[in-house]
KETOR-366410 format. One record per residue (C-alpha): x, y, z. Coordinates in steps of 0.5 Angstrom, whole numbers, plus 500, padded with zeros to 3 digits. Each point is the difference from the previous one (the first is absolute). Layout:
BEGIN
XYZ/...
//
This chain:
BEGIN
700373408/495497497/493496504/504493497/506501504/497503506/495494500/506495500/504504505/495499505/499494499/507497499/500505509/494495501/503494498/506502504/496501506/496493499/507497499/503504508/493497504/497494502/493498501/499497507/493498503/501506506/503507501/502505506/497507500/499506505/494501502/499507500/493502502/492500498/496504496/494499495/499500493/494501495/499494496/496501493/494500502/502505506/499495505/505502507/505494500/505501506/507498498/507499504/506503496/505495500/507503498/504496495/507499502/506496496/500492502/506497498/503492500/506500504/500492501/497494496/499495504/500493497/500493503/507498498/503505506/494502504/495494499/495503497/497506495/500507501/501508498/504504506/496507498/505506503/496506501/499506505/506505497/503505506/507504499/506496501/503502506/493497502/502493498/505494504/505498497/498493500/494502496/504503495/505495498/494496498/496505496/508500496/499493499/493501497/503505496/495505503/502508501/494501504/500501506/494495502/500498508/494496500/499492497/496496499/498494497/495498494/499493497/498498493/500495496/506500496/507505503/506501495/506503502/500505494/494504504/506502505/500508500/493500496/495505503/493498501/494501495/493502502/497498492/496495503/496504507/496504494/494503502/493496502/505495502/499497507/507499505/502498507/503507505/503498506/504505505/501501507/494504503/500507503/504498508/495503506/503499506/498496506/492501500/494497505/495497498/494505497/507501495/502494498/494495501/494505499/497498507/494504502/504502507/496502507/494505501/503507500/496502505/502504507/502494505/502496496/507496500/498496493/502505495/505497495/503495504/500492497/496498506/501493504/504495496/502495505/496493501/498496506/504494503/499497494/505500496/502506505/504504494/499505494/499495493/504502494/499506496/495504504/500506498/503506503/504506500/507499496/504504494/495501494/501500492/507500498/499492496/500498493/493500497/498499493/494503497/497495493/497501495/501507498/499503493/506504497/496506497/506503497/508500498/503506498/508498499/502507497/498503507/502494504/493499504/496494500/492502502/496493504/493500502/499500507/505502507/505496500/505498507/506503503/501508501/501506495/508499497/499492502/502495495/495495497/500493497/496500493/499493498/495496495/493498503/501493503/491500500/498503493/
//
């Protein structure tokens, strides 16, 4: 086989993975854990491993049936025993084999109903470029307040009865109840955070990795939402 046709064979195999994937302004990954690099001036750059994972349409939204415009994005692929029977039946109206468990939806500009089944692309978060990460932070239990608020605490000292407790926090007569929002002992962690304007350090689509500068929220194996950065 000659250099002409090998050169054509690849690029007929991209055009058809072009044509099998759509553009959209966000993605779901997995956040696998940190490491570090060295840049080509051998400077230390901390880095979070995000794991790239099959995003696939399996509902466009449109304003004719639902009132507005939007991509419904499966992902997050488990055996099939694992997957209720209602989710199946609507992954087989998308004409989707997967087995996707987790949905969400992304807005654009402009929707078609012929991206239906299309696998999302990751050609525009290219490396230098700046994007949005949100997920679900690491989940800490029911925490005090040294913990949760960072407060200083009571002299550590023999004697003392003031080590790690909030103190006092009543009032006087007036208003004779505790305000709103004091902050005190309670669950900690476990919320939606977004962390902006982060730099995409490398994408590696061969490999199924994407490198971002920075730690990101969530835990190891967490899923992560990578979008453009709304404040460039």
């Amino acid at each position: 086989m000659t250099e002409e046709n090998t050169a054509v064979e690849n690029q007929s195999t991209e055009n058809s993975a072009t044509a099998n994937s759509i553009d959209l302004p966000a993605f779901f990954g997995v956040k696998a854990g940190m490491t570090r690099i060295f840049d080509e001036n051998g400077n230390h750059v901390p880095v979070t491993v995000v794991k790239l994972i099959p995003n696939i349409v399996t509902q466009v939204k449109t304003v004719e049936t639902d009132g507005y415009e939007a991509y419904q994005v499966g992902y997050g692929e488990k055996r099939e025993k694992l997957v209720k029977k209602p989710t199946k039946g609507h992954l087989k109206k998308a004409n989707v084999s997967a087995n996707l468990t987790k949905f969400a939806e992304i807005k654009n500009e402009t929707v078609s109903t012929d991206d239906l089944g299309k696998e999302l692309s990751v050609a525009n978060f290219t490396p230098e470029t700046y994007v949005d990460v949100t997920g679900v932070t690491k989940g800490k239990g029911f925490q005090g307040v040294m913990k949760r608020y960072n407060f200083a605490g009571g002299p550590a000292s023999h004697g003392s009865h003031f080590h790690r407790t909030n103190g006092s926090i009543g009032n006087r007569a007036t208003p004779g109840r505790v305000f709103k929002l004091k902050k005190m002992p309670g669950h900690m962690g476990s919320v939606k955070q977004t962390v902006q304007n982060v730099k995409v350090v490398e994408v590696n689509t061969e490999k199924g990795y994407m490198l971002i500068k920075g730690s990101l929220p969530g835990s190891k194996n967490g899923f992560v939402k990578i979008a453009k950065a709304l404040k460039k």
